[in-house]
DRENVEXZA-164989 format. One record per residue: x, y, z of N, C-alpha, C in turn; residue number from 1. Coordinates in nm, 3 decimals. Example, Ala and Ser with C-alpha at 12.3 -4.5 7.8 and 13.67 -1.06 7.14 Angstrom:
<pts>
n.c1:1.319, n.c2:-0.569, n.c3:0.780, ca.c1:1.230, ca.c2:-0.450, ca.c3:0.780, c.c1:1.320, c.c2:-0.330, c.c3:0.780, resi:1
n.c1:1.285, n.c2:-0.225, n.c3:0.708, ca.c1:1.367, ca.c2:-0.106, ca.c3:0.714, c.c1:1.290, c.c2:0.003, c.c3:0.787, resi:2
</pts>
This chain:
<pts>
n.c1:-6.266, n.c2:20.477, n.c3:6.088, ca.c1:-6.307, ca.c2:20.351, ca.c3:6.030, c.c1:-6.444, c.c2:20.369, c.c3:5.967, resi:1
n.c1:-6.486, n.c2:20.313, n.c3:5.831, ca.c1:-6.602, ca.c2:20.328, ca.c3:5.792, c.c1:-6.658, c.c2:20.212, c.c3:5.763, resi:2
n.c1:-6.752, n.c2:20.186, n.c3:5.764, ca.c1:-6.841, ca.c2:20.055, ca.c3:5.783, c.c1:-6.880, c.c2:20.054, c.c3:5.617, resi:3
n.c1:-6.875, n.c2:20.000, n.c3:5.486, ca.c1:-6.950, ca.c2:19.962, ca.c3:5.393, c.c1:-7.065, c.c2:19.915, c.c3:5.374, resi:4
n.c1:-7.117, n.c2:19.867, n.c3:5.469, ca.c1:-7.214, ca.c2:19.770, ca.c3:5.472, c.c1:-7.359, c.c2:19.927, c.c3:5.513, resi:5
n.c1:-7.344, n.c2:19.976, n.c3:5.632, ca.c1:-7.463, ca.c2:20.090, ca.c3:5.654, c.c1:-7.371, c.c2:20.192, c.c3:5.640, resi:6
n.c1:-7.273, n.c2:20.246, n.c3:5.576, ca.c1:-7.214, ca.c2:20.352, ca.c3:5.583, c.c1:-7.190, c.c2:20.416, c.c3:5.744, resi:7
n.c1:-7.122, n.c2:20.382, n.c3:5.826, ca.c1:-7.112, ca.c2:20.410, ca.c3:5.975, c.c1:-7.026, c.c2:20.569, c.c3:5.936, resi:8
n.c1:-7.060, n.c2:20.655, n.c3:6.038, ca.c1:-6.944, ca.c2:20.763, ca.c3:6.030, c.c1:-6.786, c.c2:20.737, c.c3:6.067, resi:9
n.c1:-6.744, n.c2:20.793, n.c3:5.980, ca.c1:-6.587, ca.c2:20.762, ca.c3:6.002, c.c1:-6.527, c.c2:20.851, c.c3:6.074, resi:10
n.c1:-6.521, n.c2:20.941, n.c3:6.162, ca.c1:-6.470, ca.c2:21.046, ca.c3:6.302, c.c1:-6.487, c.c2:20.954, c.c3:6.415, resi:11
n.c1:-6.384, n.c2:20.945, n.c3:6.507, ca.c1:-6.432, ca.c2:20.896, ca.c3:6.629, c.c1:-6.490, c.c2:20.954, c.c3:6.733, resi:12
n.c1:-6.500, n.c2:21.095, n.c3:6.675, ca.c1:-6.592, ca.c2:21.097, ca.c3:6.754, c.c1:-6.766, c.c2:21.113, c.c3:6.751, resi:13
n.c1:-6.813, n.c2:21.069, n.c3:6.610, ca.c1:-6.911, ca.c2:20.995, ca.c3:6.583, c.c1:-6.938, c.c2:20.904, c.c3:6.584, resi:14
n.c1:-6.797, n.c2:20.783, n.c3:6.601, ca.c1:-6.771, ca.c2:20.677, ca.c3:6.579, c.c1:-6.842, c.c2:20.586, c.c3:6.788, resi:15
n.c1:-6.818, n.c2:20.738, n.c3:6.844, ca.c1:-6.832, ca.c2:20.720, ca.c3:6.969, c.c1:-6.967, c.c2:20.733, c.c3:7.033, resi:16
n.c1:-7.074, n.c2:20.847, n.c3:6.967, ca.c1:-7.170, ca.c2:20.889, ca.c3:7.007, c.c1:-7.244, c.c2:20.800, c.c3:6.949, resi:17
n.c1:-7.230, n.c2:20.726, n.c3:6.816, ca.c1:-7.302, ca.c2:20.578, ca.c3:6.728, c.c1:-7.295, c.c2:20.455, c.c3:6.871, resi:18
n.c1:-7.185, n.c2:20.468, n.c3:6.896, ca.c1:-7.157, ca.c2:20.308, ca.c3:7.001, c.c1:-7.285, c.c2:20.370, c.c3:7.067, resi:19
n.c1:-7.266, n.c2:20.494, n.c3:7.151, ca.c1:-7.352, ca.c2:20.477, ca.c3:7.289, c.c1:-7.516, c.c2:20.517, c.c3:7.251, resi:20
n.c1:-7.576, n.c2:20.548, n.c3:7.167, ca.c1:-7.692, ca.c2:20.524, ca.c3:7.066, c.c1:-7.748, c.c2:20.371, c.c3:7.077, resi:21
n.c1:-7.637, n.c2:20.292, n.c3:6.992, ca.c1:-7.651, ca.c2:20.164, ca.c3:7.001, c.c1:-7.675, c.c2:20.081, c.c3:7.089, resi:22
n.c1:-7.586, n.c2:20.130, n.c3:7.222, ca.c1:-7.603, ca.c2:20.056, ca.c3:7.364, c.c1:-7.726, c.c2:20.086, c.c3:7.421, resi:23
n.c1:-7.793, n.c2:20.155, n.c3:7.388, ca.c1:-7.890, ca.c2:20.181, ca.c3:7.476, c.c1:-8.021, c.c2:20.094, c.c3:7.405, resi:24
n.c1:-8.042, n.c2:20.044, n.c3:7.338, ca.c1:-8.117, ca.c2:19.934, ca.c3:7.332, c.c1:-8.083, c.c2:19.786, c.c3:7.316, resi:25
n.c1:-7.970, n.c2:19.793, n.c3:7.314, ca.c1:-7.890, ca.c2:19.641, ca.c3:7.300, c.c1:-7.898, c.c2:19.559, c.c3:7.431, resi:26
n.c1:-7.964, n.c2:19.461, n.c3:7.425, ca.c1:-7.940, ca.c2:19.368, ca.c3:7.512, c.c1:-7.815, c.c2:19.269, c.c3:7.554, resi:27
n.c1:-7.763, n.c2:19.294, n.c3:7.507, ca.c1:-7.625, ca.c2:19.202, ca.c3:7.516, c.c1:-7.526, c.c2:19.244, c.c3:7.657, resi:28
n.c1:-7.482, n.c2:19.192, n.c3:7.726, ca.c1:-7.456, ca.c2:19.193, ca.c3:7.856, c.c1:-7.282, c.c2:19.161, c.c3:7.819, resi:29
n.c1:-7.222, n.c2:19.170, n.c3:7.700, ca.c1:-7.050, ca.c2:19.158, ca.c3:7.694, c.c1:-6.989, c.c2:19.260, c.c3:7.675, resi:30
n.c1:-7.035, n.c2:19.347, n.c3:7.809, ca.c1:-6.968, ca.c2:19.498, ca.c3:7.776, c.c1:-6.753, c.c2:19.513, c.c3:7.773, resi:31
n.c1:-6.748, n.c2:19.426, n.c3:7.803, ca.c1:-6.619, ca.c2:19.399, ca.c3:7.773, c.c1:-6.546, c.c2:19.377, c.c3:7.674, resi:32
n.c1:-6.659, n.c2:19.315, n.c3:7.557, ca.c1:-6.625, ca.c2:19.333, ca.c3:7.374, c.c1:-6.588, c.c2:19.436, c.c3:7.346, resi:33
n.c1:-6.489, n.c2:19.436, n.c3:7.261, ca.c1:-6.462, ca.c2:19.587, ca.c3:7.206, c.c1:-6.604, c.c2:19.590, c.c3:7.037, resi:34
n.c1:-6.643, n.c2:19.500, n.c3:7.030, ca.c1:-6.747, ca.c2:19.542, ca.c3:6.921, c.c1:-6.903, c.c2:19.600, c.c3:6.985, resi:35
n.c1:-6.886, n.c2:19.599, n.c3:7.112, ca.c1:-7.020, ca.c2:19.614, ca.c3:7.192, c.c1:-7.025, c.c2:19.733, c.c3:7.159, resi:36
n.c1:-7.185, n.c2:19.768, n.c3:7.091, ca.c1:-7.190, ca.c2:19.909, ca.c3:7.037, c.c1:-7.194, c.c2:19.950, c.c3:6.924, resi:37
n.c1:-7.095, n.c2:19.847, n.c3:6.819, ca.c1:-7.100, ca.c2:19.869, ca.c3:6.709, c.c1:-7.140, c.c2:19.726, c.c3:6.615, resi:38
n.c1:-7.249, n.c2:19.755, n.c3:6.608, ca.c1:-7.341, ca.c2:19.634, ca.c3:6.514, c.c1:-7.286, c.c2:19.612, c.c3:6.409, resi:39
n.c1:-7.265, n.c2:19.623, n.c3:6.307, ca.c1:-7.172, ca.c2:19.578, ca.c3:6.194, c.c1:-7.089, c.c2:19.457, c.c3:6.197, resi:40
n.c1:-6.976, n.c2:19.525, n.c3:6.312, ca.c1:-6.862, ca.c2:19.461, ca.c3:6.385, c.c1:-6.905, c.c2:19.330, c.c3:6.440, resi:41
n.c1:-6.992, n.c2:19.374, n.c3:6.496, ca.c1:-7.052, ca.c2:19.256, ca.c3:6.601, c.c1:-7.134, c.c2:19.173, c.c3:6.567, resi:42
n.c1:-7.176, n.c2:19.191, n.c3:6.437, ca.c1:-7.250, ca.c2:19.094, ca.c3:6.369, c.c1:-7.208, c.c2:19.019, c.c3:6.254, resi:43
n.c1:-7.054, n.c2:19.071, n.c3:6.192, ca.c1:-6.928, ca.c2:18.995, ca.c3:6.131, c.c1:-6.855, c.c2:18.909, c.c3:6.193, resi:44
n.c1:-6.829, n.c2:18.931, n.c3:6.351, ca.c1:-6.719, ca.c2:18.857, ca.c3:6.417, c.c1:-6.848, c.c2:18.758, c.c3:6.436, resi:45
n.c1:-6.970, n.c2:18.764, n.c3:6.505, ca.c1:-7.011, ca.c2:18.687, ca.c3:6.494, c.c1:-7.073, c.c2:18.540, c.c3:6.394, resi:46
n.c1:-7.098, n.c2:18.630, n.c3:6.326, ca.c1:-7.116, ca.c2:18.521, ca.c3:6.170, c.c1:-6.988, c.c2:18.473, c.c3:6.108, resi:47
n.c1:-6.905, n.c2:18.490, n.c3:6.145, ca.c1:-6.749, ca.c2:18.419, ca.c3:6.100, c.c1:-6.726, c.c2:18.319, c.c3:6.177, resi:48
n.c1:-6.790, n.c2:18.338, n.c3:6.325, ca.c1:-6.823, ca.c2:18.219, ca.c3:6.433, c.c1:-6.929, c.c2:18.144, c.c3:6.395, resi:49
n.c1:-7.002, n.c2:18.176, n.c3:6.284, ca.c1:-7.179, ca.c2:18.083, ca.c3:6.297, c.c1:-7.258, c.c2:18.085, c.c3:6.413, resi:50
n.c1:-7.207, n.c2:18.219, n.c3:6.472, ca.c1:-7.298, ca.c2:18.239, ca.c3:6.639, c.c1:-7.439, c.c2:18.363, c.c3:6.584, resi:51
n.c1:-7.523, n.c2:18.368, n.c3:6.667, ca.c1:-7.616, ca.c2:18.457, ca.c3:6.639, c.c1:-7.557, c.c2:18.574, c.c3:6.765, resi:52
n.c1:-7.551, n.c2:18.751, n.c3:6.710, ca.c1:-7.534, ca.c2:18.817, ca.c3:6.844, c.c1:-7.611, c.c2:18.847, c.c3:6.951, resi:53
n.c1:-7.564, n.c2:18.848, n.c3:7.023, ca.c1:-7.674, ca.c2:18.834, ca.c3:7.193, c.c1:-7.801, c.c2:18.954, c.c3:7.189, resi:54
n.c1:-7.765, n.c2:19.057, n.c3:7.112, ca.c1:-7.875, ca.c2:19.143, ca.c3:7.051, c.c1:-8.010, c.c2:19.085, c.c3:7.026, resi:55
n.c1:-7.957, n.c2:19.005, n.c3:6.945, ca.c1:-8.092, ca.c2:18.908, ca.c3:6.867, c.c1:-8.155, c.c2:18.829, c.c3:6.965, resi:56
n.c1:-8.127, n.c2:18.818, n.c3:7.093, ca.c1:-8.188, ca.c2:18.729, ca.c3:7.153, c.c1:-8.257, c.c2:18.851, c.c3:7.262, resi:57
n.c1:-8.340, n.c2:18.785, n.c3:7.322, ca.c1:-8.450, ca.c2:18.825, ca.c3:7.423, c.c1:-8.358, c.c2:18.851, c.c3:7.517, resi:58
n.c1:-8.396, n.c2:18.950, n.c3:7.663, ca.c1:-8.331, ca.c2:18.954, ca.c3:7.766, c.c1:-8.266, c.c2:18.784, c.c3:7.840, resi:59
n.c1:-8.401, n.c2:18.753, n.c3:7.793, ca.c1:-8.341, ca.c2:18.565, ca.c3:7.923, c.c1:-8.234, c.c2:18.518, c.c3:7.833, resi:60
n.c1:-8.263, n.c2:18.467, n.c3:7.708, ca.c1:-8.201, ca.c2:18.372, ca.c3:7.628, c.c1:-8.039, c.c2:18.486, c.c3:7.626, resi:61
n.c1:-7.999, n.c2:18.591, n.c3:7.633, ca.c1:-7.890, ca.c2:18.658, ca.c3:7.625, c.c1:-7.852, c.c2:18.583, c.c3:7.759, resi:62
n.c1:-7.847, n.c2:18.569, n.c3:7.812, ca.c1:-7.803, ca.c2:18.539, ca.c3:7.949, c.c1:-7.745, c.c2:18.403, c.c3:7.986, resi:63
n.c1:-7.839, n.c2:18.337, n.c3:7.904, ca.c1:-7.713, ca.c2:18.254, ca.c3:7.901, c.c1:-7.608, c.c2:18.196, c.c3:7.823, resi:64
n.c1:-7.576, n.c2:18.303, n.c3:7.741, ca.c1:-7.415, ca.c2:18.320, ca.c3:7.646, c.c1:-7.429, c.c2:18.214, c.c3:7.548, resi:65
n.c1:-7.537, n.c2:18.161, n.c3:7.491, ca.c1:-7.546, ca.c2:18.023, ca.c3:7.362, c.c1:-7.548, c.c2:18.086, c.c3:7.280, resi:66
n.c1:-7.471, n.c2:18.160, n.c3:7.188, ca.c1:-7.496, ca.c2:18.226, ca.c3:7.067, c.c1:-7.559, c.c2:18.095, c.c3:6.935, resi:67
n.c1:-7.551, n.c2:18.001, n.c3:6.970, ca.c1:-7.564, ca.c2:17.898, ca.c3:6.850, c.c1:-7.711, c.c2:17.935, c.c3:6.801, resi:68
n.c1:-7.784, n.c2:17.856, n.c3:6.690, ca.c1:-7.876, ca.c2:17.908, ca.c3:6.608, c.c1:-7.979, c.c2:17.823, c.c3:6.676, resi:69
n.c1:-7.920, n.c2:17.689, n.c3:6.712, ca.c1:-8.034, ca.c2:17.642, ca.c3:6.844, c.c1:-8.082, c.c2:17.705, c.c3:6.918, resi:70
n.c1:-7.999, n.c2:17.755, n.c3:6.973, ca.c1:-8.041, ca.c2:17.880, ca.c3:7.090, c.c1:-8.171, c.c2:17.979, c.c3:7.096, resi:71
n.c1:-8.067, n.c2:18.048, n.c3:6.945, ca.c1:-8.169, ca.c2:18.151, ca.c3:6.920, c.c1:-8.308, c.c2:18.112, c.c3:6.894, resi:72
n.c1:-8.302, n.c2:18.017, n.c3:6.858, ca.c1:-8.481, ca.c2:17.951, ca.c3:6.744, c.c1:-8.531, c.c2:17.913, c.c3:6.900, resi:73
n.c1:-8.465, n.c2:17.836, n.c3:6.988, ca.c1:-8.582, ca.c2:17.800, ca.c3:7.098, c.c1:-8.585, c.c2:17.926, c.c3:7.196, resi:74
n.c1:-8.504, n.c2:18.054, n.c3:7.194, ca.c1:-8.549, ca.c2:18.156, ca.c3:7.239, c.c1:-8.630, c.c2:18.224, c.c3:7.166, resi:75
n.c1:-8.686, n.c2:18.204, n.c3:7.042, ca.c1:-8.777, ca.c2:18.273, ca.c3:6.948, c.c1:-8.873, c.c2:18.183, c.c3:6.975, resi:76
n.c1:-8.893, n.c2:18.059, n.c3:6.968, ca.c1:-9.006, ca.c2:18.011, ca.c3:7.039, c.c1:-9.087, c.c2:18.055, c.c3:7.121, resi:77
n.c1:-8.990, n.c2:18.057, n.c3:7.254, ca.c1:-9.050, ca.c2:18.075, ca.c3:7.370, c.c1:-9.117, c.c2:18.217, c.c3:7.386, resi:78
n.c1:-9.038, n.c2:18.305, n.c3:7.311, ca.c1:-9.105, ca.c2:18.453, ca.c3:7.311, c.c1:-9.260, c.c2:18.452, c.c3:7.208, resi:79
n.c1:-9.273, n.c2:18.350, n.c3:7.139, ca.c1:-9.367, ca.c2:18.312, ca.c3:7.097, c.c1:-9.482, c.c2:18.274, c.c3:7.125, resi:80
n.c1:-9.439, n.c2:18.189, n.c3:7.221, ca.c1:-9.553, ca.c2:18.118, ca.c3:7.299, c.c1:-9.553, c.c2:18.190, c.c3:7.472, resi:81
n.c1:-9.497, n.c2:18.305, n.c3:7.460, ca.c1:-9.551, ca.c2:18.417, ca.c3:7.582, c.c1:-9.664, c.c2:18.475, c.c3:7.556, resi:82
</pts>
């Protein structure tokens, strides 16, 4: 599979060593997604929802699963006013 958008490698098994790259700074706690890992993915399914991905949010605000844009802005606040 190749990504258009950042050019992702298309082998899976680059396709594999990219996911676990990715995971290791991702905050997002839905390791049960099959897009977990791959940002592209996970930031299409999400914007087709009008959700922000749990990435984008701070450790706290991930936690509690509000992907909405409310969410995100009063978790950007608050990391603000830390």
């Amino acid at each position: 599979m190749s990504c258009n958008t950042c050019q992702a490698p298309e082998t899976a098994e680059e396709r594999i060593c990219r996911r676990e790259k990715n995971e290791q700074g991702c905050t997002c706690t839905e390791f049960g997604c099959k897009q977990h890992g791959y940002c592209c993915e996970c930031i299409a399914k999400h914007r087709g929802r009008g959700q922000i991905p749990g990435c984008l949010f701070s450790e706290e605000g991930e936690k509690l699963h509000d992907r909405s844009l409310e969410a995100f802005l009063e978790d950007v606040k608050r990391r603000q006013q830390a």
